[in-house]
N, C-alpha and C positions, 0 to 999 in steps of 0.2 A: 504493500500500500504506500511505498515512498516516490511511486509515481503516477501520472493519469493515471484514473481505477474506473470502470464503470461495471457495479456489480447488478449483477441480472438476475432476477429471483422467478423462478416456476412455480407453476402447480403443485400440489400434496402430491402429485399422482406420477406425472408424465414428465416433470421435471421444467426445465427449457427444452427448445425445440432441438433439433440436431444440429440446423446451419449455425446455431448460436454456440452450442459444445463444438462444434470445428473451427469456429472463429475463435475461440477465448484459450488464454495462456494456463488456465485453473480452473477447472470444477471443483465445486465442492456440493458437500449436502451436509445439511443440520442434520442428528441424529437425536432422537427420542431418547429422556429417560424417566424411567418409571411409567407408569400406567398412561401417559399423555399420547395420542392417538394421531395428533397434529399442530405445529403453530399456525395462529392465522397469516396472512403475510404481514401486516405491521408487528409484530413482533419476530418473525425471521429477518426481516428488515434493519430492526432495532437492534437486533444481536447481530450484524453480520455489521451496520455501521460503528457501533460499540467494538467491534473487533479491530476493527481500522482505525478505529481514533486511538487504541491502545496500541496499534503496530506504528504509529504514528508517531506517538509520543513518548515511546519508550526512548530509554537513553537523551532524555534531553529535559530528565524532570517534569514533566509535562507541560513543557513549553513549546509543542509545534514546532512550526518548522520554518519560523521568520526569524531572522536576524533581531539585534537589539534596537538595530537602525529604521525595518521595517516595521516593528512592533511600534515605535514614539512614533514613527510615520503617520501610520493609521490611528494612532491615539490622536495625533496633533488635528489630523482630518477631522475625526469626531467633538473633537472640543468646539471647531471651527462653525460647524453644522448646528448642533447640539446646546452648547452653553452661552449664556450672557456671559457679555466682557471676557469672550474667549482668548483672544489674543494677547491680554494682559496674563491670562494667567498664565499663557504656553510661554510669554516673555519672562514671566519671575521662573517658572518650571527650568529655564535654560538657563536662566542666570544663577542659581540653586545648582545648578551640574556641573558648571566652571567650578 
């Protein structure tokens, strides 16, 4: 999952289709345990995206996968958007970092 990922989820039954298992690098399938008979798809869903956001984050503290530079990036975007007298605070924020 440390690159483009576009994961594909089937039927209880039939799975995905075949042209989709000859195009993909990985099948996989949830397996059952205990007496549960099937998940619906928003929870194979929920478990398969949970899988990824841990393959994701592992080894990096669960900090994803942006730099320190990209992370204030997008912070300073959001202030910009988001808060009154944003730019004062993104100003004391950087003056505070010196």
């Amino acid at each position: 999952f440390l690159r483009k990922t576009a994961i594909v989820l089937g039927n209880e039954v039939e799975g995905v289709s075949e042209d989709f298992r000859a195009a993909s690098d990985v099948v996989c399938r949830i397996d059952m345990i205990g007496f549960v008979e099937s998940y619906n798809i928003s929870v194979a869903a929920a478990l398969m995206l949970y899988h990824a956001h841990l393959a994701r984050t592992s080894g990096r503290n669960g900090g994803g996968d942006l730099s320190a530079a990209e992370k204030q990036a997008l912070t300073a975007q959001y202030y910009l958007r988001a808060v009154q007298r944003a730019e004062e605070i993104l100003l004391e924020t950087d003056r505070r970092a010196d």
